[in-house]
PyMOL Python script that loads the backbone (N, CA, C, O; Angstrom):
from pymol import cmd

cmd.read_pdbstr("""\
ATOM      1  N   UNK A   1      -0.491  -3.147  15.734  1.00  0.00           N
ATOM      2  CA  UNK A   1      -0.643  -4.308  14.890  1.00  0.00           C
ATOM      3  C   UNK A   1      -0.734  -3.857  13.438  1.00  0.00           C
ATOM      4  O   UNK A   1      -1.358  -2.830  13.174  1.00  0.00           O
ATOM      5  N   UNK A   2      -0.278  -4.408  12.703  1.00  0.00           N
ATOM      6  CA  UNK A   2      -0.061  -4.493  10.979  1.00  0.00           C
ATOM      7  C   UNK A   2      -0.816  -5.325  10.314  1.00  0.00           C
ATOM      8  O   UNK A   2      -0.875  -6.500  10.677  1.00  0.00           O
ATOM      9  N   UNK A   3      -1.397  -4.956   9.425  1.00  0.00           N
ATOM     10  CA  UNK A   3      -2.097  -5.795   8.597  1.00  0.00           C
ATOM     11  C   UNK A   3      -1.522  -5.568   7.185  1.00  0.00           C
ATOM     12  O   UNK A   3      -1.566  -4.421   6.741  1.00  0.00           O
ATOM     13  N   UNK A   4      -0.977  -6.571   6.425  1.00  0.00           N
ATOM     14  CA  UNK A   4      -0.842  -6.345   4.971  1.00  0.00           C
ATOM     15  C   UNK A   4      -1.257  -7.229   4.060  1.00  0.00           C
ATOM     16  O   UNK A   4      -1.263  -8.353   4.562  1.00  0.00           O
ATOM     17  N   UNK A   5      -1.689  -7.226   2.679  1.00  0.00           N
ATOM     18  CA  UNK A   5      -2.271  -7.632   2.051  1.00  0.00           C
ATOM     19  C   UNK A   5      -1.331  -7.115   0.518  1.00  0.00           C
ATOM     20  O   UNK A   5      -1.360  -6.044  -0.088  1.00  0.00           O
ATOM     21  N   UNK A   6      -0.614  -8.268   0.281  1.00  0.00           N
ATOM     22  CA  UNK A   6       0.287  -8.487  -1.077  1.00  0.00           C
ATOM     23  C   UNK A   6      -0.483  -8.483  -2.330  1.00  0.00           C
ATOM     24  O   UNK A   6      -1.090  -9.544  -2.473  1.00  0.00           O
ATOM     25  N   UNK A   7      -0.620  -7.830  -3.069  1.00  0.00           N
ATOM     26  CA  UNK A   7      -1.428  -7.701  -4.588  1.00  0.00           C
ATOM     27  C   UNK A   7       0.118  -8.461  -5.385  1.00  0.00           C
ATOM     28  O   UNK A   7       1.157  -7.857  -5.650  1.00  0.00           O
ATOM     29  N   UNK A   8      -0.112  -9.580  -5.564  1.00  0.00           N
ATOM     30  CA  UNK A   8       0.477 -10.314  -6.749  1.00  0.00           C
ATOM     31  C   UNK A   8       0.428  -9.892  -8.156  1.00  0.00           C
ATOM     32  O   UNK A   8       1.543 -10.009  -8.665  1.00  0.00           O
ATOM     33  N   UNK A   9      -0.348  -9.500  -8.868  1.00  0.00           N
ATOM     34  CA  UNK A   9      -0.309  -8.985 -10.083  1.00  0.00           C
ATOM     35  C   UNK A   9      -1.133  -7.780  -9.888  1.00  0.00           C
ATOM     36  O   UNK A   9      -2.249  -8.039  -9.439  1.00  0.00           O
ATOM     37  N   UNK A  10      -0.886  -6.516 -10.103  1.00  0.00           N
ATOM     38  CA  UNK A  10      -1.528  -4.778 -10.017  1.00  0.00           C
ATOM     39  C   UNK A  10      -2.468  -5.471 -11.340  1.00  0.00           C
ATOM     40  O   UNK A  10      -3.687  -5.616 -11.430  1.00  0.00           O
ATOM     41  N   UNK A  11      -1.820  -5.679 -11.905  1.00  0.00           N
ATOM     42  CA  UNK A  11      -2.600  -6.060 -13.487  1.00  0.00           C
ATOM     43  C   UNK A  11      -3.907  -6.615 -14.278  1.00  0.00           C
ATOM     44  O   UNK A  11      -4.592  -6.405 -15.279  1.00  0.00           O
ATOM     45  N   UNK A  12      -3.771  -7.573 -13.005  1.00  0.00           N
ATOM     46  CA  UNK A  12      -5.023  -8.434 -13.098  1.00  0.00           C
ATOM     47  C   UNK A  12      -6.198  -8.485 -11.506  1.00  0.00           C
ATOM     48  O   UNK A  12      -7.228  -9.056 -11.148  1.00  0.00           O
ATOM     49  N   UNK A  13      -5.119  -7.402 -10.926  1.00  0.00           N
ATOM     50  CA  UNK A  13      -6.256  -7.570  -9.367  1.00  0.00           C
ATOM     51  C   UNK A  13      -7.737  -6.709 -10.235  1.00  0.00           C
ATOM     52  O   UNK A  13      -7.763  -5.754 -11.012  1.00  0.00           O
ATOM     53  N   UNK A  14      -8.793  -7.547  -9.679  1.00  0.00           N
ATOM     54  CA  UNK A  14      -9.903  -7.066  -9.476  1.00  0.00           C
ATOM     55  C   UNK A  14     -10.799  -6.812  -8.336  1.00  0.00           C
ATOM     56  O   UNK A  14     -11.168  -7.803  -7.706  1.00  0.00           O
ATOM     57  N   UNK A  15     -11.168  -5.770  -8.004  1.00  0.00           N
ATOM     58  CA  UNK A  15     -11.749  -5.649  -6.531  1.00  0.00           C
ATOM     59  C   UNK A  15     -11.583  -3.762  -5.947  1.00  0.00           C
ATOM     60  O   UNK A  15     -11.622  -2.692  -6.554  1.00  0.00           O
ATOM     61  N   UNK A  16     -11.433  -4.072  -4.785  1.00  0.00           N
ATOM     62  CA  UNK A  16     -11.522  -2.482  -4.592  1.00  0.00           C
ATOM     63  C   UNK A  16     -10.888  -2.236  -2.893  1.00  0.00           C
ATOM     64  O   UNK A  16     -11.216  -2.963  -1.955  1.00  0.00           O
ATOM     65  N   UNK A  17     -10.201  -1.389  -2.810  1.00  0.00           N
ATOM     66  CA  UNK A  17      -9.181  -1.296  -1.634  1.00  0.00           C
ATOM     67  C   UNK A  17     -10.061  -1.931  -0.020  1.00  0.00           C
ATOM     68  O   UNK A  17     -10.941  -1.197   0.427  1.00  0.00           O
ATOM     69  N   UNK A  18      -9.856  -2.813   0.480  1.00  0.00           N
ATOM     70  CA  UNK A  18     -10.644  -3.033   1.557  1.00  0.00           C
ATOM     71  C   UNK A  18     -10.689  -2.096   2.713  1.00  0.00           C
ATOM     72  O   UNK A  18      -9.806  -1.302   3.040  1.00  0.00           O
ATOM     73  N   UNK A  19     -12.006  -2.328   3.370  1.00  0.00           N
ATOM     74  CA  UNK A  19     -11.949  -0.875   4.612  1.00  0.00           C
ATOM     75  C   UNK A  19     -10.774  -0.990   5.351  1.00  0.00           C
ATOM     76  O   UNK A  19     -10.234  -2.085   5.510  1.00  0.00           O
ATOM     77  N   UNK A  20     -10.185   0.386   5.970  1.00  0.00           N
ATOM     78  CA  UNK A  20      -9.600   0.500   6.651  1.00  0.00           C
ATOM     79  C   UNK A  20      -8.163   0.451   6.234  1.00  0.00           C
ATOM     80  O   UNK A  20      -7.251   0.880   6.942  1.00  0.00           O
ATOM     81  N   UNK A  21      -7.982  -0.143   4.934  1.00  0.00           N
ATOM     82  CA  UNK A  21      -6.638   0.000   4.201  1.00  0.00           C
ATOM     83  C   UNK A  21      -6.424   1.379   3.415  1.00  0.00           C
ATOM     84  O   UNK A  21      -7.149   2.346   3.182  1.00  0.00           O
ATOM     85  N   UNK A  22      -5.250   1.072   3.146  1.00  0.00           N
ATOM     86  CA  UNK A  22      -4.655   1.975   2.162  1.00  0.00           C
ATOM     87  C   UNK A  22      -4.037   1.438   1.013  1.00  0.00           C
ATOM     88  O   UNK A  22      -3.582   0.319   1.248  1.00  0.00           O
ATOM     89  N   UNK A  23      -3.809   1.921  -0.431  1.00  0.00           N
ATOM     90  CA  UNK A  23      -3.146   1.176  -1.507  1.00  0.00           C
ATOM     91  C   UNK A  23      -1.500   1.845  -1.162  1.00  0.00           C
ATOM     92  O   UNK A  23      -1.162   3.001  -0.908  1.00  0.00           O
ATOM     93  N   UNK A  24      -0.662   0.529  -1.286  1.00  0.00           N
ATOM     94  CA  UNK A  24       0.409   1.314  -1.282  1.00  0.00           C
ATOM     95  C   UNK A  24       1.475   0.778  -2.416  1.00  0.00           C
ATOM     96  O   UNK A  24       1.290  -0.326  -2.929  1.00  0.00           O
ATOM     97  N   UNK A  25       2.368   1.430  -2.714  1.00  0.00           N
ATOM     98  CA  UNK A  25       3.425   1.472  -4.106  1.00  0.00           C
ATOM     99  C   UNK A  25       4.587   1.135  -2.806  1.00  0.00           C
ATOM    100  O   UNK A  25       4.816   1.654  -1.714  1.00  0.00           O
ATOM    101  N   UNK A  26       5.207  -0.117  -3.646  1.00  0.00           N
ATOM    102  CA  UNK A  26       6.430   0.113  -2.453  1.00  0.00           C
ATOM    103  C   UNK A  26       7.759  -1.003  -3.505  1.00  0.00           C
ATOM    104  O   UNK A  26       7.395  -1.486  -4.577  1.00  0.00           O
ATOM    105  N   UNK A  27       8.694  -1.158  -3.159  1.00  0.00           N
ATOM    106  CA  UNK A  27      10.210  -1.632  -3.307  1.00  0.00           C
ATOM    107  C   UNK A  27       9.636  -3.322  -3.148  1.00  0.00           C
ATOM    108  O   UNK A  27       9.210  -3.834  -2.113  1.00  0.00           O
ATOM    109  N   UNK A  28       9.756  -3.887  -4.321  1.00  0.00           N
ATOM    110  CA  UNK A  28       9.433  -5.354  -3.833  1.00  0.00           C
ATOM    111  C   UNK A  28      10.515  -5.984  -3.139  1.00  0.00           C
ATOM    112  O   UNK A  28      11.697  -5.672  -3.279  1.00  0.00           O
ATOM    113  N   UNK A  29       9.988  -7.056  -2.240  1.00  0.00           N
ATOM    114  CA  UNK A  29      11.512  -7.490  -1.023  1.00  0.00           C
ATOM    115  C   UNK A  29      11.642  -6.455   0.501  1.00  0.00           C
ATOM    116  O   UNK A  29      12.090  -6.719   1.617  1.00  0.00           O
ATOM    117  N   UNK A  30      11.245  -5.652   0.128  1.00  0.00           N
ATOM    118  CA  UNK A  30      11.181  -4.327   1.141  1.00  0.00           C
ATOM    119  C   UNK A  30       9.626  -4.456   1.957  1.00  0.00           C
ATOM    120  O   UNK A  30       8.600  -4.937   1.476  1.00  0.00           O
ATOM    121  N   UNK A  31       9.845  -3.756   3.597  1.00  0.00           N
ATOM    122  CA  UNK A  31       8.451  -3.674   3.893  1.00  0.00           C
ATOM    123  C   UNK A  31       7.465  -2.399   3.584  1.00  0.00           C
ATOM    124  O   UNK A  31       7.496  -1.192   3.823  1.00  0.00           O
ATOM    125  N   UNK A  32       6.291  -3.600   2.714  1.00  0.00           N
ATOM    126  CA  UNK A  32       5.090  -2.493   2.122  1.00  0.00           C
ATOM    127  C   UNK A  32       4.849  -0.928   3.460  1.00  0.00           C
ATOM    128  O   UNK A  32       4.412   0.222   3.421  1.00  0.00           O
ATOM    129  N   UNK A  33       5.240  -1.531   4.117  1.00  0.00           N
ATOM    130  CA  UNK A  33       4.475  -0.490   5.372  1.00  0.00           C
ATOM    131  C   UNK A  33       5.591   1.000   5.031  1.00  0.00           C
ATOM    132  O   UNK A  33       5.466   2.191   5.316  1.00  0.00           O
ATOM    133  N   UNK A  34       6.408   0.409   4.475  1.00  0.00           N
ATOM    134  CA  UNK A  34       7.750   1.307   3.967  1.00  0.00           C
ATOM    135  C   UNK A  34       7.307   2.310   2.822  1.00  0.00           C
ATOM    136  O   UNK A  34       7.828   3.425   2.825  1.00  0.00           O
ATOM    137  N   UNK A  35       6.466   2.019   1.934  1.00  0.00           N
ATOM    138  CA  UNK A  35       6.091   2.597   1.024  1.00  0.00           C
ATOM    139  C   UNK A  35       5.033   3.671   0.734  1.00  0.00           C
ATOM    140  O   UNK A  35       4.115   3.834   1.538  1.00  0.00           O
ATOM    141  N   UNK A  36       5.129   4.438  -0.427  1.00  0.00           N
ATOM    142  CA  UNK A  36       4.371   5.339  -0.822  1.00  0.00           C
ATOM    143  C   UNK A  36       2.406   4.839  -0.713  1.00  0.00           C
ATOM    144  O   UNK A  36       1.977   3.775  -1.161  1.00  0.00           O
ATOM    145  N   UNK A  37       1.506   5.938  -0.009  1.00  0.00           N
ATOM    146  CA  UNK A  37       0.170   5.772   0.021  1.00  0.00           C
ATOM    147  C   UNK A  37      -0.072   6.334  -1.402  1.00  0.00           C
ATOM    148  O   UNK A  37       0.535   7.264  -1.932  1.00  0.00           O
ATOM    149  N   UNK A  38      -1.181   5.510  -1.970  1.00  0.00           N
ATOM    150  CA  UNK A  38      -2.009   5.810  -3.259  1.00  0.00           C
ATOM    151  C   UNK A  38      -3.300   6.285  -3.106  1.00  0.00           C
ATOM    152  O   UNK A  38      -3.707   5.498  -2.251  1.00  0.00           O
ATOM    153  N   UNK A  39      -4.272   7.063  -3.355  1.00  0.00           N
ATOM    154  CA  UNK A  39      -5.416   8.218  -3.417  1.00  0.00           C
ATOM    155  C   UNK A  39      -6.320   7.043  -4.023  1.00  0.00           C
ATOM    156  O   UNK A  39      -7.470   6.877  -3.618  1.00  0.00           O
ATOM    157  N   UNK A  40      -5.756   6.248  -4.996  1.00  0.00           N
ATOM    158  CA  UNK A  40      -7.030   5.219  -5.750  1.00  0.00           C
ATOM    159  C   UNK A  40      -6.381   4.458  -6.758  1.00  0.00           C
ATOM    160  O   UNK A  40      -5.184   4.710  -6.894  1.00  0.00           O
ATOM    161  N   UNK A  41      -6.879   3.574  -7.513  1.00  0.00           N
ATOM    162  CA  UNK A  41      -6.156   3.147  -8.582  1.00  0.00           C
ATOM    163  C   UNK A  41      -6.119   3.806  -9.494  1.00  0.00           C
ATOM    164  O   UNK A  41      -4.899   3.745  -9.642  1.00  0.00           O
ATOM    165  N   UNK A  42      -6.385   4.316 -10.144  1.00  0.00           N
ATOM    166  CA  UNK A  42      -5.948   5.520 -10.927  1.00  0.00           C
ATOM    167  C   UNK A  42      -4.743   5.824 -10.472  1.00  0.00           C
ATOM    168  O   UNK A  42      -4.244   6.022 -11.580  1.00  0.00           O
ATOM    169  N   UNK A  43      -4.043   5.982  -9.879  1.00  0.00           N
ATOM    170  CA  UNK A  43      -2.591   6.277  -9.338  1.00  0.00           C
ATOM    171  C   UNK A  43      -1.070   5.337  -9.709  1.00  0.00           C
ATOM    172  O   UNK A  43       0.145   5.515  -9.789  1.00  0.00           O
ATOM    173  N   UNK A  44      -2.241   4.106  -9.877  1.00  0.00           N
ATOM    174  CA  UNK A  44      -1.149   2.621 -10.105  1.00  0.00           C
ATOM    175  C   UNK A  44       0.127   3.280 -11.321  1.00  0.00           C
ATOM    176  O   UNK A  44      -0.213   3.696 -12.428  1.00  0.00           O
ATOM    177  N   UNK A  45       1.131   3.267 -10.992  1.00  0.00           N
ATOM    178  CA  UNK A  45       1.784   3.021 -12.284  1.00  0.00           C
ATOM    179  C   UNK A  45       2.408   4.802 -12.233  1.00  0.00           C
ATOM    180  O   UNK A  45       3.125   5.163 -13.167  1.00  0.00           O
ATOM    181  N   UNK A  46       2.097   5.730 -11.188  1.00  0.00           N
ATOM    182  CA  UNK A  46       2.475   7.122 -11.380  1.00  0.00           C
ATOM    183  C   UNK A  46       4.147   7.118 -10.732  1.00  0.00           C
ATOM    184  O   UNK A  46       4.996   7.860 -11.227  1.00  0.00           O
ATOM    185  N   UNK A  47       4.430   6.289  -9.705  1.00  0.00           N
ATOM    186  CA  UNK A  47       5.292   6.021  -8.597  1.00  0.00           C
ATOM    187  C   UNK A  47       6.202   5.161  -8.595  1.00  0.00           C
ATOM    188  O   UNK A  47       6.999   5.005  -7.670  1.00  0.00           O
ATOM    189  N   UNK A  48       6.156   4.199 -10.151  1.00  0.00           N
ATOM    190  CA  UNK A  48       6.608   3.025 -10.664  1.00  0.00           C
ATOM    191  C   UNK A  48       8.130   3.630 -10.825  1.00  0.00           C
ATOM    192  O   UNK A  48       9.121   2.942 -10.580  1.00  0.00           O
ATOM    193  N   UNK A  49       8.189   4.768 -11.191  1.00  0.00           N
ATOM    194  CA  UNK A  49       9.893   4.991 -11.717  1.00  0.00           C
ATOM    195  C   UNK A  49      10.832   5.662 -10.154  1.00  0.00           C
ATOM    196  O   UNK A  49      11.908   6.261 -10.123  1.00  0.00           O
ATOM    197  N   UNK A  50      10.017   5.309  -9.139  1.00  0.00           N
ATOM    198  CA  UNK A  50      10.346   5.904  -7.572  1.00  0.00           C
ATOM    199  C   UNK A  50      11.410   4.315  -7.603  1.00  0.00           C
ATOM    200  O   UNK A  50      12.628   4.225  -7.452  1.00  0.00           O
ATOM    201  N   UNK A  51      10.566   3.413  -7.811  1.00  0.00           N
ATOM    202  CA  UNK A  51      11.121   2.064  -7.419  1.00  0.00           C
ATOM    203  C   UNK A  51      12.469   1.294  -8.725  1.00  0.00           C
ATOM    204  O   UNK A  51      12.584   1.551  -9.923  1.00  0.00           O
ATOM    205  N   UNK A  52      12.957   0.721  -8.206  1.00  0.00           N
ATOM    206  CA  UNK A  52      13.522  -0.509  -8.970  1.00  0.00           C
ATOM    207  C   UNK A  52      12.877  -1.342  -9.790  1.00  0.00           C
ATOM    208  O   UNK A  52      12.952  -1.460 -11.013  1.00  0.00           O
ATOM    209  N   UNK A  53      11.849  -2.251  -8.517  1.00  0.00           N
ATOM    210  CA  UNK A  53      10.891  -3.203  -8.823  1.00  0.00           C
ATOM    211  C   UNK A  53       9.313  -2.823  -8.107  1.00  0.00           C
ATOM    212  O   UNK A  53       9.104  -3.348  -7.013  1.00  0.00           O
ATOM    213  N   UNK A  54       8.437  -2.115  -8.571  1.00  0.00           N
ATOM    214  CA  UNK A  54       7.740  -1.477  -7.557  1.00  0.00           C
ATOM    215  C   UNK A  54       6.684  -2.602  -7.454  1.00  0.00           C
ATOM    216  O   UNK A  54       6.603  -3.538  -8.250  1.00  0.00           O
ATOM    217  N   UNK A  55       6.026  -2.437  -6.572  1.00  0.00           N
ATOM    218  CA  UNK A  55       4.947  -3.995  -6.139  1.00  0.00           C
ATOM    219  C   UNK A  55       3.859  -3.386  -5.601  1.00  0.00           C
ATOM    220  O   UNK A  55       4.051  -2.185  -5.412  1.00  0.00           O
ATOM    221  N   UNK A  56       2.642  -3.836  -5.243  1.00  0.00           N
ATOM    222  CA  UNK A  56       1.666  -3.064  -4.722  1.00  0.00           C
ATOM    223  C   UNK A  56       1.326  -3.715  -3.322  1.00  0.00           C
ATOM    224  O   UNK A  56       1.783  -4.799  -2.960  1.00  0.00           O
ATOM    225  N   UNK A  57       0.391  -2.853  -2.510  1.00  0.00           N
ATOM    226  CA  UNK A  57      -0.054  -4.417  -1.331  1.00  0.00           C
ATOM    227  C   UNK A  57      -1.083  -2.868  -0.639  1.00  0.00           C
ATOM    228  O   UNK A  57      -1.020  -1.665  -0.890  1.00  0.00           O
ATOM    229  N   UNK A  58      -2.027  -3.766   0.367  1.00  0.00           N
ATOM    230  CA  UNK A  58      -3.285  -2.704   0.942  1.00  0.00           C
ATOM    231  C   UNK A  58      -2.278  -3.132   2.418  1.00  0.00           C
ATOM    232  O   UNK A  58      -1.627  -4.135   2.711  1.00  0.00           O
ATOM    233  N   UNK A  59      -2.507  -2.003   3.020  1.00  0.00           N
ATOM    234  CA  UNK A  59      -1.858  -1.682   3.979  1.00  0.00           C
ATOM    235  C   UNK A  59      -2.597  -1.239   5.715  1.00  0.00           C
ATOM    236  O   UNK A  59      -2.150  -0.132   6.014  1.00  0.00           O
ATOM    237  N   UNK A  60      -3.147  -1.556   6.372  1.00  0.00           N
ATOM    238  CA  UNK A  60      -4.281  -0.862   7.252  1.00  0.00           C
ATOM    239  C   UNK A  60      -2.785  -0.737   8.084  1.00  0.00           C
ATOM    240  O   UNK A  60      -1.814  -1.486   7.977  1.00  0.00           O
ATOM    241  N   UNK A  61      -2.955   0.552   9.006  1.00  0.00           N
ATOM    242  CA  UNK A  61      -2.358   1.270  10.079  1.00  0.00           C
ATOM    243  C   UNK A  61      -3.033   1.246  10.978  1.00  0.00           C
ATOM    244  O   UNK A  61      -4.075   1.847  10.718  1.00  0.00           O
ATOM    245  N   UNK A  62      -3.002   0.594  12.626  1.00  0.00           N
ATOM    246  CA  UNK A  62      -3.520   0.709  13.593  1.00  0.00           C
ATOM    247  C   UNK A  62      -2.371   1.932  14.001  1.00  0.00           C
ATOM    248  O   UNK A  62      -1.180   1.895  13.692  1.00  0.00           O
ATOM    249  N   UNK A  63      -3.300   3.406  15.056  1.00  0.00           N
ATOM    250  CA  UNK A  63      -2.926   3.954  15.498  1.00  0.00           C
ATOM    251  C   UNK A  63      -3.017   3.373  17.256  1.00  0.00           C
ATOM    252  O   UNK A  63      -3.873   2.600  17.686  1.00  0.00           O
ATOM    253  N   UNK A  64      -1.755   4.067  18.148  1.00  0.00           N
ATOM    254  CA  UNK A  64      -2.012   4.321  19.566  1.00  0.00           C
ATOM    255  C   UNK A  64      -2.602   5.314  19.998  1.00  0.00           C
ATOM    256  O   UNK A  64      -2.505   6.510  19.724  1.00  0.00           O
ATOM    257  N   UNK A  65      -3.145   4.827  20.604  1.00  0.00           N
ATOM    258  CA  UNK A  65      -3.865   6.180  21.615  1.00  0.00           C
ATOM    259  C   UNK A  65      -2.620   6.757  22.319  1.00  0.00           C
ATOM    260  O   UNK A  65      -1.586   6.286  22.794  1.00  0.00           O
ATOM    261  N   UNK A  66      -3.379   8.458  22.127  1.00  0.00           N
ATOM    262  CA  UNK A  66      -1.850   9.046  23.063  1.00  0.00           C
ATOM    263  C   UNK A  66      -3.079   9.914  23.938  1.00  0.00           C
ATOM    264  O   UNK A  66      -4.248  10.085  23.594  1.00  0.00           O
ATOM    265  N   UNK A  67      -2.187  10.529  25.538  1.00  0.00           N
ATOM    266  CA  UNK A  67      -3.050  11.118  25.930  1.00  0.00           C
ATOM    267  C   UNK A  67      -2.603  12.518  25.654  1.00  0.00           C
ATOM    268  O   UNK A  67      -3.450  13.374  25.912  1.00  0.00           O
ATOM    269  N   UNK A  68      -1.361  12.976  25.146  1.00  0.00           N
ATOM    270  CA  UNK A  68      -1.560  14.370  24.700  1.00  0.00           C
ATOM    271  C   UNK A  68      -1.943  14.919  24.123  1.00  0.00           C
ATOM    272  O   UNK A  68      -2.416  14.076  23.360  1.00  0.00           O
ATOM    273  N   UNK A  69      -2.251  15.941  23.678  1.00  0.00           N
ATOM    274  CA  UNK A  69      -3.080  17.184  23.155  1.00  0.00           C
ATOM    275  C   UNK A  69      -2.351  17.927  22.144  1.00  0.00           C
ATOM    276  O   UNK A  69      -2.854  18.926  21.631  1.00  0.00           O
TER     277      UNK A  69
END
""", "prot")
cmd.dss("prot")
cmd.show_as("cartoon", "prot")
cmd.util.cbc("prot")
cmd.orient("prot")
């Protein structure tokens, strides 16, 4: 399961990455899950010239359980 969370303006968001997410830099129109992970905001704006139109969004990853080793 996917969870994403669209940041509409990087500019004016106020707040702080919610648990279990990740910040991610990604291709606007494209899926966020597609895109580059960010370390913190401090990062916003390093990854911008990767993209066309770069967009932001918090991203949580559910893993599967595997039984190998």
């Amino acid at each position: 399961m996917e969870n994403v969370i669209v940041i509409e303006d990087i500019n004016k968001f106020a707040g702080k990455i919610p648990t279990d997410h990740d910040l991610i830099c990604y291709e606007k129109g494209t899926d966020p899950m597609d895109g580059l992970v960010m370390y913190g905001f401090d990062e916003v704006g390093m990854f911008d010239g990767e993209f066309k139109t770069p967009a932001y969004a918090f991203c949580a990853f559910e893993l599967e359980a595997s039984n190998e080793v």
